[in-house]
N, C-alpha and C positions, 0 to 999 in steps of 0.2 A: 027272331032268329034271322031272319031275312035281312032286316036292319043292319045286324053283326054282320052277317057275310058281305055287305056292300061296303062295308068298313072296312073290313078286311082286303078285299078288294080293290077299293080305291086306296089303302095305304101300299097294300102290293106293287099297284101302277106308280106310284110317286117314287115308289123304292127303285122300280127297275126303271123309272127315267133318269133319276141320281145315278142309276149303274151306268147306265148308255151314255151320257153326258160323259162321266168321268170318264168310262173307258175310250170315246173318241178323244179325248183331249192324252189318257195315257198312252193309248197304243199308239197314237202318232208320235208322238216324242221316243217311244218303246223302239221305230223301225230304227232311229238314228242313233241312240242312247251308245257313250261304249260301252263294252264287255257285252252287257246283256241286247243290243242291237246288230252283233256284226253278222253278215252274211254267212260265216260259219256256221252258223249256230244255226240247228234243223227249226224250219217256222214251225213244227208243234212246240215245240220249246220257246220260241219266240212267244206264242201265243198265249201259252200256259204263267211264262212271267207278266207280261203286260195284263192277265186277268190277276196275278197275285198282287200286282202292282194296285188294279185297279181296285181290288178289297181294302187294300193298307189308306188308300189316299180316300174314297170314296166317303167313310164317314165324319174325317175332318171337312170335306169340299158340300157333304149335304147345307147344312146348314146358308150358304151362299147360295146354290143352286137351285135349292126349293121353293125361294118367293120367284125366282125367274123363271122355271117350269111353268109354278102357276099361274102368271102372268103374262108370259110370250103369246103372240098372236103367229109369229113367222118362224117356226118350228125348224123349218130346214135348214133354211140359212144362219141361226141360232148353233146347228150343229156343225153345220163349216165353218162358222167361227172357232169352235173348239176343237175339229181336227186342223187348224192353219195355226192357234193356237199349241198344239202340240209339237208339230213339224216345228216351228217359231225354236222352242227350246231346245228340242231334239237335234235341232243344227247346230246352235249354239255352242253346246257343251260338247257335241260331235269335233268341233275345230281343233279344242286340245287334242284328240286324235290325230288328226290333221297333222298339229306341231311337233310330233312326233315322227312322224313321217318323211316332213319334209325334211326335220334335221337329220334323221335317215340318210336322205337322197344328198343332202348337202353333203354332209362325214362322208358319204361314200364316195360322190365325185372326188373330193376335195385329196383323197387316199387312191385313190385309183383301185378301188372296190365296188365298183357301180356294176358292174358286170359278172363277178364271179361268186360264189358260194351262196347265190340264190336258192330261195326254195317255190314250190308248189302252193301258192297262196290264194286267194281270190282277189284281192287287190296286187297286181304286178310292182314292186317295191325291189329297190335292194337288200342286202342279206342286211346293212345294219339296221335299215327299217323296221324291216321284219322284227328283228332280236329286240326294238326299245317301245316297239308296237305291245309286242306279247309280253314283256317285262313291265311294262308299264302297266299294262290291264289288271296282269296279276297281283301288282301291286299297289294297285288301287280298290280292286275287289277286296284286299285282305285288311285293308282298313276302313273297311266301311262305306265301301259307294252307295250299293244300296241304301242304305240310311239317309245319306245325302241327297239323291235322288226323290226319293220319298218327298224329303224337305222339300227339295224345290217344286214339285208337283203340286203342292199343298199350297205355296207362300203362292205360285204363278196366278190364283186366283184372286191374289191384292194386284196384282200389276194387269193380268189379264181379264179384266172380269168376263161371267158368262154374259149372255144375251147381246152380246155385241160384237162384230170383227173386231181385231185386234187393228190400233191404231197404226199407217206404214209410219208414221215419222217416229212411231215409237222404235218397232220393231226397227225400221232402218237405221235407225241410229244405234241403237242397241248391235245389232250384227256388225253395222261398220266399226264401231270400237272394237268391239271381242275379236274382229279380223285382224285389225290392226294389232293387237295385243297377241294373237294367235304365232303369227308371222316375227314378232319381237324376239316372242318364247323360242322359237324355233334356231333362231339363228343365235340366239344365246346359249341351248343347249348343243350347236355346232360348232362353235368359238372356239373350242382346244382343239379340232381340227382343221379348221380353215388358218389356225396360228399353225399349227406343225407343215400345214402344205407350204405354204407361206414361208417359212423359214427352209423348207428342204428345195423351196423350186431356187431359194436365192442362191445358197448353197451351193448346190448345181451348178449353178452360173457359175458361180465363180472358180469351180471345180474345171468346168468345160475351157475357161476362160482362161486357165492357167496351165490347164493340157489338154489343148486340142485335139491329140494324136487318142487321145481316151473315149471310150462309146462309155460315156456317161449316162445315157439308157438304159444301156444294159446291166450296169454297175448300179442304178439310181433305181428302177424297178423294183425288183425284189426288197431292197431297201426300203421304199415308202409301203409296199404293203406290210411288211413286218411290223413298221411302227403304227401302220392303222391300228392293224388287229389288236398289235398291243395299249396302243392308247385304247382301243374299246373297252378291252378288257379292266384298263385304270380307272375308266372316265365314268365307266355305266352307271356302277353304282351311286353317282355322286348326280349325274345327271337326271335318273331318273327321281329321283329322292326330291330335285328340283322340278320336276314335273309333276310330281304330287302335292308339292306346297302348293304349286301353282295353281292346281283344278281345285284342290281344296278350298284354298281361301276365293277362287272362285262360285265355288256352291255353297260355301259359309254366307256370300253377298252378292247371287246371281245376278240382280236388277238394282246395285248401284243403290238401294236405298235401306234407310232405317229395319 
């Protein structure tokens, strides 16, 4: 009987080091992740999905984990590898968040809407930020991020293996593309607006240029905000729908390989 309980025992231990492992490598990725990472979201809630998270991923990640448990000698530093590891992803995927944003903050200068019909946010953003922010999210969660997330938590263990820091030339290179790529996205999904400013400031010109005597300002103002909002209103749909190709076939091929 004794026997059984030491069994039992030592398989307990091995289970809750496979949980601990996982969950520093989930929860770190969990603080950046969107939808289910943002600052909105009250941290019991944060904590309660980074522990369902770490249920879903934990028994495809044992099997890798368990000959590294029982063979590591440097425990600690084994486990700041897997929370640098998490943060590593957590940012990554974080960026499309990002791309959103900033084509926000472009559209909005670009309409002379950077300033007005703001809301009460935790990130300080313009109003069309906000709007492809939280349109985005939501339409992303409704097709399945979680699930995708999952995936990449799971596959992160062929690219990142346990027992060791994550290589920087790896990570470095891997972030500097997906920046680059980040920043592409961004001013892609801003392009029917920086074209409509573009075509209203020549306009103008040539408007001012032909009747000086005219406060083309005051005439041109209300003018480009009407057509912001309304190109928002044209554009969103069509934009955002391309912001989820784009994370998508992102998490389809996180790390670029096989």
């Amino acid at each position: 009987m004794t026997e059984g309980l030491a069994d039992i025992l030592g398989f307990g231990q091995a289970a809750l080091m496979v949980g601990l492992a996982t969950f520093l490598r989930v929860g770190a990725a969990m603080a950046l992740l969107p939808a289910f990472g943002e600052r909105s979201i009250p941290e019991r809630i944060r904590l309660a999905l980074a522990i369902a998270f770490t249920l879903i991923v934990a028994p495809a990640a044992a099997p890798v984990l368990r000959p590294v448990i029982a063979g590591t000698q440097t425990l600690p530093l084994w486990l700041f590898g897997e929370a640098i590891a998490g943060l590593a992803i957590g940012a990554v995927i974080r960026l499309f968040v990002l791309a959103l944003q900033t084509a926000g903050t472009i559209a909005a200068q670009s309409t002379s809407l950077a300033q007005i019909f703001g809301g009460q946010v935790v990130d300080p953003q313009p109003a069309m930020g906000h709007v492809l922010w939280v349109g985005g999210l939501a339409l992303a969660v409704m097709f399945g991020l979680h699930v995708r997330l999952a995936e990449v938590m799971i596959l992160s263990y062929a690219v990142f293996p346990p027992g060791v820091l994550p290589g920087a030339g790896l990570v470095s290179d891997w972030g500097i593309a997906n920046i680059s790529r980040t920043f592409s996205l961004a001013f892609t999904l801003a392009a029917p607006f920086v074209i409509a400013s573009l075509i209203y400031n020549v306009a103008l010109g040539v408007i001012n240029k032909a009747m000086p005597q005219l406060m083309v300002a005051f005439v041109g103002a209300p003018a480009i905000t009407l057509g912001g909002l309304i190109l928002l209103a044209l554009t969103a749909p069509l934009l955002l729908e391309t912001w989820r190709d784009a994370l998508f076939a992102f998490l389809g091929d996180p790390f670029g390989g096989p």
